[in-house]
C-alpha positions in Angstrom: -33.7 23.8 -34.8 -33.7 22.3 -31.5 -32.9 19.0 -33.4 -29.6 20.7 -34.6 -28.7 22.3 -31.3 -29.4 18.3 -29.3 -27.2 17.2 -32.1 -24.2 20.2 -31.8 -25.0 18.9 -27.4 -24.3 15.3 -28.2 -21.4 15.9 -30.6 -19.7 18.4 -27.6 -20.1 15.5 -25.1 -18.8 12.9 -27.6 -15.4 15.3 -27.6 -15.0 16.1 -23.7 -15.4 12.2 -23.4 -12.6 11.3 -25.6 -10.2 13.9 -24.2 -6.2 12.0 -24.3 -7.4 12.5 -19.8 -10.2 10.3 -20.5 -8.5 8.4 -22.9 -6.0 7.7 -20.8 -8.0 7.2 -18.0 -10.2 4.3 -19.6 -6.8 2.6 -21.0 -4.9 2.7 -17.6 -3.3 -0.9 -17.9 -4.1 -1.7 -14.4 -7.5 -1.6 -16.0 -6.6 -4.7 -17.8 -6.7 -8.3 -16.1 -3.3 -9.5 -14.1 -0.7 -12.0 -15.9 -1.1 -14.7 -13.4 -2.9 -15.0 -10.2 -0.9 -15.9 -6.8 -0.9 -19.6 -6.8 -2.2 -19.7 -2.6 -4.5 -18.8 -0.5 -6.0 -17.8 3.0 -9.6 -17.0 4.0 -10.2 -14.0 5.3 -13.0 -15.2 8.0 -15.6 -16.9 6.2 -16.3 -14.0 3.7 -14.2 -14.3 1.5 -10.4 -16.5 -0.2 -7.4 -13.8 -0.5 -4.9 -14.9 -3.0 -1.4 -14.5 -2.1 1.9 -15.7 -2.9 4.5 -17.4 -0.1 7.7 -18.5 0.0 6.9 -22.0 2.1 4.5 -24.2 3.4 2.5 -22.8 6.2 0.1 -25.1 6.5 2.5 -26.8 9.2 4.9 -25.5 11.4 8.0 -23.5 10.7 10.1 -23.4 13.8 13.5 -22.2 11.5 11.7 -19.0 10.5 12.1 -15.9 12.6 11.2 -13.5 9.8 8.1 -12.3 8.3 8.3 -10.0 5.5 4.8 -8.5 3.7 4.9 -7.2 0.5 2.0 -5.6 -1.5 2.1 -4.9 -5.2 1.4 -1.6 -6.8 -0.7 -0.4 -8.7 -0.8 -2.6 -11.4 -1.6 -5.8 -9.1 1.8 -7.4 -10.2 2.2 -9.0 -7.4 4.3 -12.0 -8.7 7.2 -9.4 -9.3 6.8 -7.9 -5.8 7.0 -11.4 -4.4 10.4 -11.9 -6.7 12.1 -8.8 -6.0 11.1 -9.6 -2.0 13.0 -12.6 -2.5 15.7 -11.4 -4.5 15.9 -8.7 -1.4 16.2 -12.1 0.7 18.8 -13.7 -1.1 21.0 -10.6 -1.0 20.8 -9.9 2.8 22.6 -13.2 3.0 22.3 -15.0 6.5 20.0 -12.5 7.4 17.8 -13.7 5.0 17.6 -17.3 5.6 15.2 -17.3 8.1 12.7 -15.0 6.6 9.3 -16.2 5.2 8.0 -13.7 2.3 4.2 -13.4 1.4 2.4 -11.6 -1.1 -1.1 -10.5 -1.0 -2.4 -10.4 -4.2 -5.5 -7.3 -4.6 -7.8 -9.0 -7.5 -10.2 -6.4 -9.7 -13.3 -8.3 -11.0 -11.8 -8.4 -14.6 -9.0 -10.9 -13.2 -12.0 -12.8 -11.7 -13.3 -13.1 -15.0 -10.4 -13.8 -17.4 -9.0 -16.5 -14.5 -12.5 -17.8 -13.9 -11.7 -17.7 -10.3 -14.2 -19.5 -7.6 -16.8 -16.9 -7.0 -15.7 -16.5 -3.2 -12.4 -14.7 -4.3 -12.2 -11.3 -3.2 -12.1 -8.7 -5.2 -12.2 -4.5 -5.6 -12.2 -1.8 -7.5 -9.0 -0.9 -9.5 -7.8 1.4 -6.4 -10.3 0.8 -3.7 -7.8 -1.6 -1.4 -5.5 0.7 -1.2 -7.2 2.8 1.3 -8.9 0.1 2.6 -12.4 -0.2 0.8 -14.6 -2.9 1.2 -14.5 -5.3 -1.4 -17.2 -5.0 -4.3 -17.2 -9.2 -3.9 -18.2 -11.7 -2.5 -18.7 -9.8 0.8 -17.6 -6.4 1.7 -14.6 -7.0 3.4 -11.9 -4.2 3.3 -8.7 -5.1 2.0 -7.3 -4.3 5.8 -8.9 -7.2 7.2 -7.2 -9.4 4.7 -3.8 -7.8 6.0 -5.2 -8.8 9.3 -5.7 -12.3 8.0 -2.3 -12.8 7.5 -0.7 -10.7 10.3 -3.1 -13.5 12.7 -1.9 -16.4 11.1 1.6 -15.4 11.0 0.9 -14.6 15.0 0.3 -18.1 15.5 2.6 -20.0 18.0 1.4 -23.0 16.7 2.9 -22.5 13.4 5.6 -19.8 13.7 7.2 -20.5 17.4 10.3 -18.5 17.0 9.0 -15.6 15.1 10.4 -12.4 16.2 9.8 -9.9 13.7 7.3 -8.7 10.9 7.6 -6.3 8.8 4.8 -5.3 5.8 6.2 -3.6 2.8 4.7 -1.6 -0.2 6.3 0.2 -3.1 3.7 3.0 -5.1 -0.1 2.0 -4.6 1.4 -0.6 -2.2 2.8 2.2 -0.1 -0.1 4.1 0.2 -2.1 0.6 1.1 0.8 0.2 3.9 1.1 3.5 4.9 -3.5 3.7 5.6 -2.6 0.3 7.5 0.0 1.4 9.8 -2.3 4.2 11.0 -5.5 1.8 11.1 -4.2 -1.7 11.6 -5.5 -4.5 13.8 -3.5 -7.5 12.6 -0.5 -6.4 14.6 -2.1 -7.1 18.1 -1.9 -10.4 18.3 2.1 -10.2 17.0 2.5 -8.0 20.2 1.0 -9.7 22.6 3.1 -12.5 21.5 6.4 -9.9 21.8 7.1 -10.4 17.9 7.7 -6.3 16.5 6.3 -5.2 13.4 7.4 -2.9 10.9 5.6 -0.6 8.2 8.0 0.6 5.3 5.9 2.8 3.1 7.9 3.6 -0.5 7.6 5.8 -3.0 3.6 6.5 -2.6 1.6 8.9 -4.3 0.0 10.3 -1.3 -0.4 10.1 2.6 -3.2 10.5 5.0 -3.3 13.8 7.1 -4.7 13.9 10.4 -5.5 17.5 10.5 -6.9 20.3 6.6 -3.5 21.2 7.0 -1.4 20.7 3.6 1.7 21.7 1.7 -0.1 23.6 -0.9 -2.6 25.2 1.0 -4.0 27.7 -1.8 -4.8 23.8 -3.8 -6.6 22.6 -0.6 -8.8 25.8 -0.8 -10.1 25.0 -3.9 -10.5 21.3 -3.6 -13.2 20.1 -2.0 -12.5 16.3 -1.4 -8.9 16.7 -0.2 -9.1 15.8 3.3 -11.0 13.0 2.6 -10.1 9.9 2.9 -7.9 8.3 1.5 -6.1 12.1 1.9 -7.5 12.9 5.0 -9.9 11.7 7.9 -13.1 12.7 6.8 -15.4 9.8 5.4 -13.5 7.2 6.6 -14.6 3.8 5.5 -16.2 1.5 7.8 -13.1 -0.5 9.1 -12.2 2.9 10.7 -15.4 5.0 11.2 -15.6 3.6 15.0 -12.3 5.4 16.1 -11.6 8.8 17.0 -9.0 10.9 14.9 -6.8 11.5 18.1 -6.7 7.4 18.6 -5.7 6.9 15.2 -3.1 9.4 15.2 -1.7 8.7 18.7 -1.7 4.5 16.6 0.1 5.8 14.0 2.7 7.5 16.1 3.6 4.8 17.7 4.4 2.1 15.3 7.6 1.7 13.9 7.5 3.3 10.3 10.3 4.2 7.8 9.5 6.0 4.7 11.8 4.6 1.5 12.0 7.4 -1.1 14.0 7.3 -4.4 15.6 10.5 -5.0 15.1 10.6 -8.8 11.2 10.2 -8.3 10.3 13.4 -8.9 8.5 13.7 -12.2 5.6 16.3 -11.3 4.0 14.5 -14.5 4.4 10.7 -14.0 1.8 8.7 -15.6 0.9 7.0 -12.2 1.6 9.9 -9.8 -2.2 11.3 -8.0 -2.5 14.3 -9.8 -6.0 15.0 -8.4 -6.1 18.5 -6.6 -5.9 15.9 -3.7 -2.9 14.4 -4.8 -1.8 17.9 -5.5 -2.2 19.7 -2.3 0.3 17.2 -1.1 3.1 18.2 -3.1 4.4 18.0 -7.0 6.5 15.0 -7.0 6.2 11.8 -4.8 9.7 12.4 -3.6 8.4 15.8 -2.5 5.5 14.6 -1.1 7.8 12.3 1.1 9.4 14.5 2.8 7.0 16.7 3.8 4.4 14.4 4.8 7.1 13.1 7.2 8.3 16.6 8.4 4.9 17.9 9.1 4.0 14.9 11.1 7.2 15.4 12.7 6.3 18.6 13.6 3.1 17.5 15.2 2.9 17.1 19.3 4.8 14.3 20.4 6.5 14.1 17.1 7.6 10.9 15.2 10.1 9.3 17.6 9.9 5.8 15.7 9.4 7.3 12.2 12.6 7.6 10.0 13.0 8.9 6.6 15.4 6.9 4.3 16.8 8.6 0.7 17.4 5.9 -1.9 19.9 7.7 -4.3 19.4 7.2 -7.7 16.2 5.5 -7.8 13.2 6.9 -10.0 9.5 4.7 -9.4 10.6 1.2 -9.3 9.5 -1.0 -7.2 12.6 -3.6 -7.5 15.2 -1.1 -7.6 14.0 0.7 -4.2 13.5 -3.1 -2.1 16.8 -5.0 -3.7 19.3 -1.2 -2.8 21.1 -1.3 -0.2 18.5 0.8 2.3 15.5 -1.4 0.8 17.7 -4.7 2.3 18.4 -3.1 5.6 14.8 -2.0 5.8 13.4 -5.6 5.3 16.4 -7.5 7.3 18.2 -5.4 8.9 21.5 -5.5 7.7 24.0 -3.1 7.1 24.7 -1.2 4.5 22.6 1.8 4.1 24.0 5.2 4.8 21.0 6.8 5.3 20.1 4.8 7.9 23.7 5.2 10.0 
């Protein structure tokens, strides 16, 4: 008899582990190796080699470029089509564009280790982690922010980039949320001020944000959720490139910085197959577009406000990562050119 009932137990488990959820879950295609790796490079200290695609050589100096623009992939770790939409982006803001630099940061998983049989010394996370800036599960445990920092220090260097005068990092879906964690944690940008060159954070389309206080949109969720104001939802168990600052400092940061939120107007599918629908991701909102909004009115609402945060609609666009950078408010977000009404 017991034989039967461990039997009916392991037949039970068999089913709730191969739920569609599950299923689902375990055959998420960021799950699967990248296409192609980024085809360059830049150490991040000695710990580590961060691949990354850019648009020239800046192993010399560039004195023509005045322009930096970052832009991290999504979820998927596509970052070749980031780096071409960025690009197309370029080409469409005209003169604008011509003396802009684009660079692409490329967020490696161990399987894309293994099917590229990459040297040993490139980083690499979990399928999520460097969006809320983990350490890295290899070689060294280097959060994905310091490798932002990497390039935000090189790009600050007079040496190579005398007439730089502005930065700005992009991200579109698990690339916004990675940009959005930055602006409110970064380090990287210090040496761009000191050398008077402004940066820019534009944070699209993201699943989620970080809250500095337990209040949330759907407070009755929160109740019930344990882990929702941690991070990367909130500011409790912060990792390590963060644990040394007070909430207040990070906040006061994040405040500060010049920050627009891009949001499509048609993404707001409370069931996308890539939209946080943890009771985390829930508390926040139904739909990313939602989410948005809020996250940017409640902040608002703070003390001391937003004063350098905007919110830009993008009308018509759903969750895709090329449509929001190459319309007309994703252009005059990266270069400044005119043609979005929202931002008139």
């Amino acid at each position: 008899m017991r034989r039967l009932h461990l039997l009916a137990g392991a037949m039970l488990l068999l089913v709730a582990l191969t739920t569609p959820q599950v299923r689902a879950a375990e055959d998420a295609p960021n799950h699967e190796p990248v296409e192609e790796v980024a085809d360059s490079s830049i150490p991040v200290g000695k710990r580590g080699i961060l691949p990354l695609y850019v648009s020239a050589d800046w192993s010399s100096p560039l004195p023509a470029i005045t322009r930096a623009v970052v832009v991290v992939h999504g979820l998927g770790r596509n970052a070749s089509g980031y780096f071409r939409n960025a690009r197309k982006a370029r080409a469409e803001a005209g003169e604008a564009g011509k003396g802009a630099i684009v660079i692409a940061p490329h967020f490696l998983a161990g399987v894309d280790i293994d099917a590229f049989r990459l040297p040993r010394d490139t980083l690499r996370w979990t399928f999520t982690s460097w969006e809320g800036g983990e350490p890295a599960v290899g070689p060294a445990p280097v959060s994905s922010f310091e490798a932002l920092d990497a390039i935000l220090e090189k790009l600050a260097d007079r040496s190579l980039f005398p007439n730089l005068k502005q930065v700005v990092l992009v991200g579109h879906s698990g690339g916004g949320q990675m940009v959005q964690r930055y602006a409110i944690a970064a380090r990287g940008d210090a040496g761009l001020m000191k050398e008077g060159v402004a940066v820019r954070y534009v944070v699209a389309n993201p699943s989620t944000y970080v809250y500095f206080s337990r209040e949330r949109p759907q407070p009755s969720i929160a109740a019930s959720c344990p882990k929702f104001n941690e991070w990367k939802y909130g500011m409790e168990q912060r990792p390590a490139y963060l644990a040394g600052t007070a909430v207040a400092a990070l906040e006061q940061a994040y405040v500060a910085r010049r920050v627009i939120y891009l949001l499509g107007t048609m993404d707001n599918d409370p069931n996308h197959s890539e939209l946080d629908r943890t009771c985390m991701g829930e508390a926040q909102g139904p739909t990313r577009y939602a989410r948005g909004h809020t996250y940017a009115a409640m902040m608002k609402a703070r003390d001391g406000g937003t004063p350098n945060h905007v919110v830009w609609d993008v009308p018509g666009v759903a969750h895709s990562g090329g449509k929001m950078l190459t319309s007309p408010c994703g252009v005059t977000a990266l270069f400044d050119v005119p043609g979005c009404e929202a931002a008139r």
